[in-house]
KEKOL-479198 format. One record per residue (C-alpha): residue number from 1; x, y, z. Coordinates in pm, 1 decimal. Layout:
+-----+----------+----------+----------+
! pos !       px !       py !       pz !
+-----+----------+----------+----------+
! NUM !        X !        Y !        Z !
...
+-----+----------+----------+----------+
***
This chain:
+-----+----------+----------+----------+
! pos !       px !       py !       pz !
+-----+----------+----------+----------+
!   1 !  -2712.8 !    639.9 !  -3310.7 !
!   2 !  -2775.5 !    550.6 !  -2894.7 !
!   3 !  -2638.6 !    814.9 !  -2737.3 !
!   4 !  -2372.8 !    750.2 !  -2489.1 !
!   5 !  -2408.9 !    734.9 !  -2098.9 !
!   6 !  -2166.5 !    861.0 !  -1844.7 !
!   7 !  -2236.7 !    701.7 !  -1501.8 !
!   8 !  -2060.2 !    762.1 !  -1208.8 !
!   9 !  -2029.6 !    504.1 !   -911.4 !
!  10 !  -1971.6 !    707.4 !   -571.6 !
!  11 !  -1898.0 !    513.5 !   -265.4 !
!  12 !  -1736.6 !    581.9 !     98.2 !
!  13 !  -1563.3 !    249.8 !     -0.5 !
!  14 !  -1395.8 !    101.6 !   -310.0 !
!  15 !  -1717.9 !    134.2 !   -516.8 !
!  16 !  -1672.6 !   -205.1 !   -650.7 !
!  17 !  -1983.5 !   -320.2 !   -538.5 !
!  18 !  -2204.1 !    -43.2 !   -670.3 !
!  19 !  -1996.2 !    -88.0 !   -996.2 !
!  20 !  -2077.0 !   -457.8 !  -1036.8 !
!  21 !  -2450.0 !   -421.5 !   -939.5 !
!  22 !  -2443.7 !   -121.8 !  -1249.7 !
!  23 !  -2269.0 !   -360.7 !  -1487.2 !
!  24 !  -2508.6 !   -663.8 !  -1405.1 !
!  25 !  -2784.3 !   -397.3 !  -1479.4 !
!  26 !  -2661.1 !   -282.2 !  -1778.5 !
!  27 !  -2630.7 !   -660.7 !  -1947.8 !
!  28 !  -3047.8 !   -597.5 !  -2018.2 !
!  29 !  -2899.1 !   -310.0 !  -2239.9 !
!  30 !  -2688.3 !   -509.1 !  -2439.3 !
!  31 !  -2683.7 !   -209.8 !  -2744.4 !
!  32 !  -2628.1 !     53.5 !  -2539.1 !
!  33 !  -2277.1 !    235.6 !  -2490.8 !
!  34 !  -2201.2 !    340.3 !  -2125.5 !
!  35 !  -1904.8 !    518.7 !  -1969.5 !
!  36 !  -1836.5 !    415.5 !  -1634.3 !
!  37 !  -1604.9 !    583.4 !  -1346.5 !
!  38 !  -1579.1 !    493.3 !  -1029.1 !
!  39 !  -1538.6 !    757.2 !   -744.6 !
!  40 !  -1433.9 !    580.1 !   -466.6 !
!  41 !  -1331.2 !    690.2 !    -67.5 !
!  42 !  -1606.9 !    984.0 !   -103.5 !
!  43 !  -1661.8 !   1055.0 !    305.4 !
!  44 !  -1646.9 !   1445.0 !    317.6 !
!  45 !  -1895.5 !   1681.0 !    202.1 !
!  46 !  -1654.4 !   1843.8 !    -47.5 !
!  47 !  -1619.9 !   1535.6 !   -251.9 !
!  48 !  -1973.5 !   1493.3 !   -220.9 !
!  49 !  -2042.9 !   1820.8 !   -361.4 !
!  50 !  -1723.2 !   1822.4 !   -609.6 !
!  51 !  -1870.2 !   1495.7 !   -780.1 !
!  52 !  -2206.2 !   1659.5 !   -837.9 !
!  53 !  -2057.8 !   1886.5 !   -954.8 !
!  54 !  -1837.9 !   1691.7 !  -1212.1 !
!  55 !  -2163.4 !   1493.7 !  -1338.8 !
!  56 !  -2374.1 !   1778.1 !  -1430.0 !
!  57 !  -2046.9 !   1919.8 !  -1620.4 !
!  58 !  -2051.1 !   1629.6 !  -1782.9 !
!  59 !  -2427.7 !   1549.7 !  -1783.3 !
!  60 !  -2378.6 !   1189.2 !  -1585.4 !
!  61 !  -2578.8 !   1019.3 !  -1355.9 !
!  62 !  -2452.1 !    939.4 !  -1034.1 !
!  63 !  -2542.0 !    588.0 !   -880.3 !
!  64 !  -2378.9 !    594.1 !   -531.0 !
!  65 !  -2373.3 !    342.3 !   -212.4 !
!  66 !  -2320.9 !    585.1 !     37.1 !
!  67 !  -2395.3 !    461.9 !    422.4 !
!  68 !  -2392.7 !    768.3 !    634.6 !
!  69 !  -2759.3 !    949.5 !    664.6 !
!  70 !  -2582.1 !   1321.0 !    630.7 !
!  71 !  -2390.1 !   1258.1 !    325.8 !
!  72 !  -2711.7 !   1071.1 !    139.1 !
!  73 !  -2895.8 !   1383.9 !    243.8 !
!  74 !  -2643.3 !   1606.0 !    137.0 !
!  75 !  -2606.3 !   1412.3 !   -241.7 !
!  76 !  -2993.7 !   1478.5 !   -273.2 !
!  77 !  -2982.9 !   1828.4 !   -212.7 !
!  78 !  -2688.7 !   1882.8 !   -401.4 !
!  79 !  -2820.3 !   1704.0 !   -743.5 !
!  80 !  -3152.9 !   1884.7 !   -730.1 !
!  81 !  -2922.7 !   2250.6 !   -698.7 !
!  82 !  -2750.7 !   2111.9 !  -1021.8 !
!  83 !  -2968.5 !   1924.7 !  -1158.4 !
!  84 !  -2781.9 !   1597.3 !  -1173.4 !
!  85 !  -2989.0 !   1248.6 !  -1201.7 !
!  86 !  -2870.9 !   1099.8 !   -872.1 !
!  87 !  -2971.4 !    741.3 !   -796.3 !
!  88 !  -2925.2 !    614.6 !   -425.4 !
!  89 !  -2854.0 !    198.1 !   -413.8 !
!  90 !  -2780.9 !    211.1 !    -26.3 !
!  91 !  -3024.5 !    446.8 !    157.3 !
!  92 !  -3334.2 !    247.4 !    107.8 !
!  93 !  -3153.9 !   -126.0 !    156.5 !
!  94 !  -3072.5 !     77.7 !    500.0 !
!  95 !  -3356.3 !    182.4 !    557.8 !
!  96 !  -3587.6 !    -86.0 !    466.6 !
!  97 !  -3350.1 !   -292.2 !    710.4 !
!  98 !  -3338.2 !    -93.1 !   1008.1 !
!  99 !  -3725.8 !    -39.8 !   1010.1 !
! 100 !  -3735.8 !   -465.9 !   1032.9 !
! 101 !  -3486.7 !   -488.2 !   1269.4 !
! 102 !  -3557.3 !   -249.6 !   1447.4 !
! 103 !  -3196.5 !   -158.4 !   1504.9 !
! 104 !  -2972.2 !    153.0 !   1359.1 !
! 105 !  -2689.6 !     93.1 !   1090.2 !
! 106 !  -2357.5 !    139.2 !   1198.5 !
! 107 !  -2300.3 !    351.0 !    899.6 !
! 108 !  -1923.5 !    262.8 !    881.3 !
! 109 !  -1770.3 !    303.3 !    537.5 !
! 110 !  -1611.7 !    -34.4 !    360.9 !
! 111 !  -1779.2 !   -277.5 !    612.3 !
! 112 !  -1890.8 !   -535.0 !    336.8 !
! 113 !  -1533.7 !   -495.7 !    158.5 !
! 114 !  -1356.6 !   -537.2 !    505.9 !
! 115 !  -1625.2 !   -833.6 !    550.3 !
! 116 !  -1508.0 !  -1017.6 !    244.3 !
! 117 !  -1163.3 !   -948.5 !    244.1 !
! 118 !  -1183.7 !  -1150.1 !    592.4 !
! 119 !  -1343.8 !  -1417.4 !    454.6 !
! 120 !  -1112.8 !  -1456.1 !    186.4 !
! 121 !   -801.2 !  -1479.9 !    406.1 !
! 122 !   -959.2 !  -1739.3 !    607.9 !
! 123 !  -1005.7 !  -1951.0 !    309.7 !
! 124 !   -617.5 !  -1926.4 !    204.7 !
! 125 !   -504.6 !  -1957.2 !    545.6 !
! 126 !   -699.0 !  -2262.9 !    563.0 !
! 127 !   -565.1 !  -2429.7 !    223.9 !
! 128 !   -218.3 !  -2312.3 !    331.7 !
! 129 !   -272.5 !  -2473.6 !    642.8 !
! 130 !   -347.6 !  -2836.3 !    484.7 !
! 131 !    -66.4 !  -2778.8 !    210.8 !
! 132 !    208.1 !  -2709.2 !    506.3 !
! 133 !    111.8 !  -2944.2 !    791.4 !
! 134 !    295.0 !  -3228.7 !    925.4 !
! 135 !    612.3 !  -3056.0 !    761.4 !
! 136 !    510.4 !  -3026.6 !    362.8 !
! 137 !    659.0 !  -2830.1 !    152.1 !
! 138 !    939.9 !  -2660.1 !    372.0 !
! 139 !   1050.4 !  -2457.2 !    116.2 !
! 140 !    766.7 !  -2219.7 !    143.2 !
! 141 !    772.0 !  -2177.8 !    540.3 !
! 142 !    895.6 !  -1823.8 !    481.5 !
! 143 !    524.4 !  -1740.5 !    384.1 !
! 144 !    390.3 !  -1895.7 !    761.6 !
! 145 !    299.1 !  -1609.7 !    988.9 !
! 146 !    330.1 !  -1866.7 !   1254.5 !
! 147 !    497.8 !  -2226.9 !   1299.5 !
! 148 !    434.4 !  -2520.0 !   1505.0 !
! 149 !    709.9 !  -2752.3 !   1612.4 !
! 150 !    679.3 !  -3060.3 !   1820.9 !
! 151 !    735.1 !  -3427.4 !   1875.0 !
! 152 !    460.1 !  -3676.2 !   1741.4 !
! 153 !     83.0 !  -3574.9 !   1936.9 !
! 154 !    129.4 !  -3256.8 !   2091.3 !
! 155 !   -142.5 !  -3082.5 !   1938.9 !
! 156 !     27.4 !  -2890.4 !   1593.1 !
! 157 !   -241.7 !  -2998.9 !   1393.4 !
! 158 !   -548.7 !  -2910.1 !   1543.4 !
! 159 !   -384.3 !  -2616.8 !   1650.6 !
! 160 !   -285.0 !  -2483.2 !   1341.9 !
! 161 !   -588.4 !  -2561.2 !   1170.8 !
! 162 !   -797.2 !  -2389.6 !   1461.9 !
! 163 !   -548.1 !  -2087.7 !   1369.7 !
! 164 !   -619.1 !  -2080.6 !    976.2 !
! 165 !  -1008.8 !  -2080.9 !   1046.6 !
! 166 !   -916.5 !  -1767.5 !   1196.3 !
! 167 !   -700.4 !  -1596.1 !    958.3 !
! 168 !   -396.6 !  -1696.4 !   1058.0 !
! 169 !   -148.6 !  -1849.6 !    793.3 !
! 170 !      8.6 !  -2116.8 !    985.0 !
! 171 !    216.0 !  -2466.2 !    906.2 !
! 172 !    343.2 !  -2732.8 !   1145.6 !
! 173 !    712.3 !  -2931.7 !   1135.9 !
! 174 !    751.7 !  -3266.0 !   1328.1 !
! 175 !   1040.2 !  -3281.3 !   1569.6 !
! 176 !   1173.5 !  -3626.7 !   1557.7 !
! 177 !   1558.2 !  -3717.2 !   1737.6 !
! 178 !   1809.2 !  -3762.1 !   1489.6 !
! 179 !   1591.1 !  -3654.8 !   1187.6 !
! 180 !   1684.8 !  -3330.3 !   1049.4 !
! 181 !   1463.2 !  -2985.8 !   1052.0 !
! 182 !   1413.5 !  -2862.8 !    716.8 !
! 183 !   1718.2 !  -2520.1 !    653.1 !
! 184 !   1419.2 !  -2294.3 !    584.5 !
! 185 !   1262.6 !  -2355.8 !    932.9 !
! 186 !   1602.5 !  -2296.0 !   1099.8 !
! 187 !   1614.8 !  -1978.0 !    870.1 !
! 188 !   1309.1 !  -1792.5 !    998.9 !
! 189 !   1292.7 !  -1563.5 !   1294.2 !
! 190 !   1283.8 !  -1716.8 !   1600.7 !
! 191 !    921.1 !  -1514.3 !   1698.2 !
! 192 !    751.6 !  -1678.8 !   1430.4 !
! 193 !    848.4 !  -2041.3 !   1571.4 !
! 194 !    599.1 !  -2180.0 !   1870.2 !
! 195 !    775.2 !  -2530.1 !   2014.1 !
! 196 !    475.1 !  -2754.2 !   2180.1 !
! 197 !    560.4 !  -2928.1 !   2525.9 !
! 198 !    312.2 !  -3179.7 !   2694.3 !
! 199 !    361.7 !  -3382.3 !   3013.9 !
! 200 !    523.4 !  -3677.4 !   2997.5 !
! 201 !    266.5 !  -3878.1 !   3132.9 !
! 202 !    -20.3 !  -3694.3 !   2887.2 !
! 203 !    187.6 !  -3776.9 !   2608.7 !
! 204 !    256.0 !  -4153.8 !   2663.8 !
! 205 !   -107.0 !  -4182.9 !   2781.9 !
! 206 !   -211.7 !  -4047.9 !   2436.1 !
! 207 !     13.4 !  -4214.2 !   2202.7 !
! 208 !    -77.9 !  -4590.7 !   2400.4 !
! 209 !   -424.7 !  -4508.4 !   2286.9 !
! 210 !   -344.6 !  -4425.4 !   1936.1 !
! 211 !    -97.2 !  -4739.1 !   1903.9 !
! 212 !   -360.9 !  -4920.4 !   2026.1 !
! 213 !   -602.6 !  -4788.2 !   1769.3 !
! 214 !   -388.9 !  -4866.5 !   1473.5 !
! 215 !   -302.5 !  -5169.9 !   1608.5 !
! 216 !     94.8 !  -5093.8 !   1635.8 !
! 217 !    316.5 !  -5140.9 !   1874.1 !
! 218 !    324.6 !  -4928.3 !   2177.9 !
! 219 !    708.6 !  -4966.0 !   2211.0 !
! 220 !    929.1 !  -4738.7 !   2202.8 !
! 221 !    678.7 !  -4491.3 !   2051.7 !
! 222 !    473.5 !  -4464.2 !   2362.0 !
! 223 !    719.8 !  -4607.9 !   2640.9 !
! 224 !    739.9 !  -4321.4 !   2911.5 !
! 225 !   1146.5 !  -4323.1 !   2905.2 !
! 226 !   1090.7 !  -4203.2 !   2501.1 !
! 227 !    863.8 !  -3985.4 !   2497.2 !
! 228 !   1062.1 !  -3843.2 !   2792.3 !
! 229 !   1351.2 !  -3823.6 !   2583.3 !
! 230 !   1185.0 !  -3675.8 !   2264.8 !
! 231 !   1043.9 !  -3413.2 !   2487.8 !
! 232 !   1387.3 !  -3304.0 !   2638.9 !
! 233 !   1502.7 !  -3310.6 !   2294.8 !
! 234 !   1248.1 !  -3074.2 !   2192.9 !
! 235 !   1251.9 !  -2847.9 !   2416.6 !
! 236 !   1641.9 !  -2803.2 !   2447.5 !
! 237 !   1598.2 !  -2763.5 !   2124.9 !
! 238 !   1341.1 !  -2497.4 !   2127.1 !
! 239 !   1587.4 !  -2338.5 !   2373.0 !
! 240 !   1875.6 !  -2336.0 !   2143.8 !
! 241 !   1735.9 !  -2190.2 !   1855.2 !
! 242 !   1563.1 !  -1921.3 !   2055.6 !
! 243 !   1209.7 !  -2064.7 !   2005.6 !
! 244 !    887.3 !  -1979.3 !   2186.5 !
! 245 !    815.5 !  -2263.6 !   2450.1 !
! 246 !    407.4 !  -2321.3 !   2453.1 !
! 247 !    290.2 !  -2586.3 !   2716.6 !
! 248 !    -60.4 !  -2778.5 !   2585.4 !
! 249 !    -93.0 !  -3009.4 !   2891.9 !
! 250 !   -439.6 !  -3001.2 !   2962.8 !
! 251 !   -544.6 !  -2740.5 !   2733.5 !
! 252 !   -808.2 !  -2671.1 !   2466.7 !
! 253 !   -697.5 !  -2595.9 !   2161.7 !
! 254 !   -886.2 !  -2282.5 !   2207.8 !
! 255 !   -641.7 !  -2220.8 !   2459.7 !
! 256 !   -339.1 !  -2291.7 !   2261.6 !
! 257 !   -400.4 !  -2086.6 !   1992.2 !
! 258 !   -469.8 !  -1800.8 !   2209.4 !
! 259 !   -164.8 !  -1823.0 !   2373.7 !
! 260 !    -31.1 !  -1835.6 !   2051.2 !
! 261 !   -180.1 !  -1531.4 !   1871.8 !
! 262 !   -114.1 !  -1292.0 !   2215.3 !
! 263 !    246.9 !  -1416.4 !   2186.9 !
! 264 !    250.6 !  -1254.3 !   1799.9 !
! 265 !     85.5 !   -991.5 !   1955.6 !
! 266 !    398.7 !   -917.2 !   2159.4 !
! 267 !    262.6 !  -1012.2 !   2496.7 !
! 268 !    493.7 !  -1153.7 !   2682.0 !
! 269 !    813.7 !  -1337.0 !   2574.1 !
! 270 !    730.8 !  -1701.6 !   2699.0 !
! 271 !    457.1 !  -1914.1 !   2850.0 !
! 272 !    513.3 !  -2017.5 !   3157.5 !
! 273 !    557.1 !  -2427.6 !   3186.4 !
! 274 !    415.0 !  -2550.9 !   3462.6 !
! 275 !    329.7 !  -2934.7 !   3390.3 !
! 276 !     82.3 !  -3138.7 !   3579.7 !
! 277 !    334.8 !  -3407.8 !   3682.6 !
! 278 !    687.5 !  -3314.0 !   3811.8 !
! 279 !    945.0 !  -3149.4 !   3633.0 !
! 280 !   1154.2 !  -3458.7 !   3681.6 !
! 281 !    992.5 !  -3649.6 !   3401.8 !
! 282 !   1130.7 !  -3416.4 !   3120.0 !
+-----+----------+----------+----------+
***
């Protein structure tokens, strides 16, 4: 009968990753019978100690992913006292690494879970961005952190899919005159909703050239009187419902979204509008 192993995985993280890498291992040992624990959070020299202590109670072997030099140290000396198998998966990755680089580790506990737990919210930010733009699906605008509202070509797009790529979960809701908003947009807390202006004379310029590319007609869509109109429309709007005013006129979207993300941030209550034509034209 194969004896059975106990292994404990200790990390100054979750220990997930040290637990996968043991479990990939162990598929080579497809008869034998292993009993796995995870010790995770492990970052003072107590619980260092205490869990060397636990596997030589329990005649374990400890596999552990520590990062910081003193508590690596400390696990070594402690498992030759009490003479606990102790298996370090971290120090010489570190090591090996450092020597190459020629650089020190930052020796930061959770990093690489941190790391992917970033990348992961990008990636649903960035599908939630495509599944709520150009006003789809209202009924889930509750879950936006932020929301874009605007007439036709003022930039919600690109600006809330520059947002998504960096975390942000983020949908857009076409303002059109005499069209309706959606209840669950006028249901959401007013710091949550971002209302983008443009100059008049920006706007018409850029919706000419886009009626021209798709070969439709330029009026009323891109008349200077309309788009004058939808953008007073907007904006009183915005003003009504308590709305934060963002001005795009000659911006980057770079510059947009930062705006943006400092007004979440609570700086500030409202960007200043100062257009690049007179105020006359809104």
């Amino acid at each position: 009968m194969v004896p059975v192993l106990t292994v404990l995985v200790v990390s100054d993280a979750t220990g997930e990753t040290a637990e996968r890498m043991m479990r990939s291992a162990l598929v080579q040992f497809p008869s034998a019978e292993v009993d796995i624990s995870r010790y995770g959070q492990v970052r003072t020299a107590e619980q260092v100690r205490s869990v060397v202590r636990l596997a030589a109670s329990q005649d374990a072997v400890i596999f552990h992913t520590l990062v910081s030099t003193e508590l690596r140290r400390l696990m070594v000396a402690e498992s030759r006292i009490n003479g606990v198998d102790a298996m370090d998966l971290m120090g010489p990755v570190l090591d090996r690494l450092a020597t190459r680089l020629g650089l020190s580790p930052e020796e930061r506990p959770g990093l690489f879970e941190q790391l992917v737990e970033s990348q992961s919210r990008q990636i649903e930010a960035v599908e939630f961005a495509f599944r709520h733009d150009d006003g789809r699906r209202p009924g889930e605008l509750d879950r936006a952190e932020i929301v874009i509202v605007g007439v036709s070509r003022t930039m919600k797009t690109p600006t809330t899919l520059f947002l998504a790529y960096h975390g942000w979960f983020t949908a857009n809701v076409p303002i059109v005159p005499d069209v309706p908003l959606p209840d669950s947009l006028l249901a959401l807390r007013p710091s949550r909703v971002f209302c983008v202006l443009m100059s008049a004379a920006r706007l018409a310029e850029l919706r000419r050239a886009r009626a021209e590319h798709l070969h439709m007609s330029v009026e009323p869509y891109a008349s200077p009187a309309h788009v004058r109109e939808e953008l007073r429309f907007s904006e009183r709007l915005a003003l009504e419902r308590g709305w934060r005013l963002v001005d795009v006129t000659g911006k980057s979207v770079e510059e947009v979204a930062g705006e943006i993300v400092a007004l979440v941030g609570g700086v500030g209550a409202w960007v200043s509008v100062e257009r690049s034509d007179s105020s006359g034209d809104l």
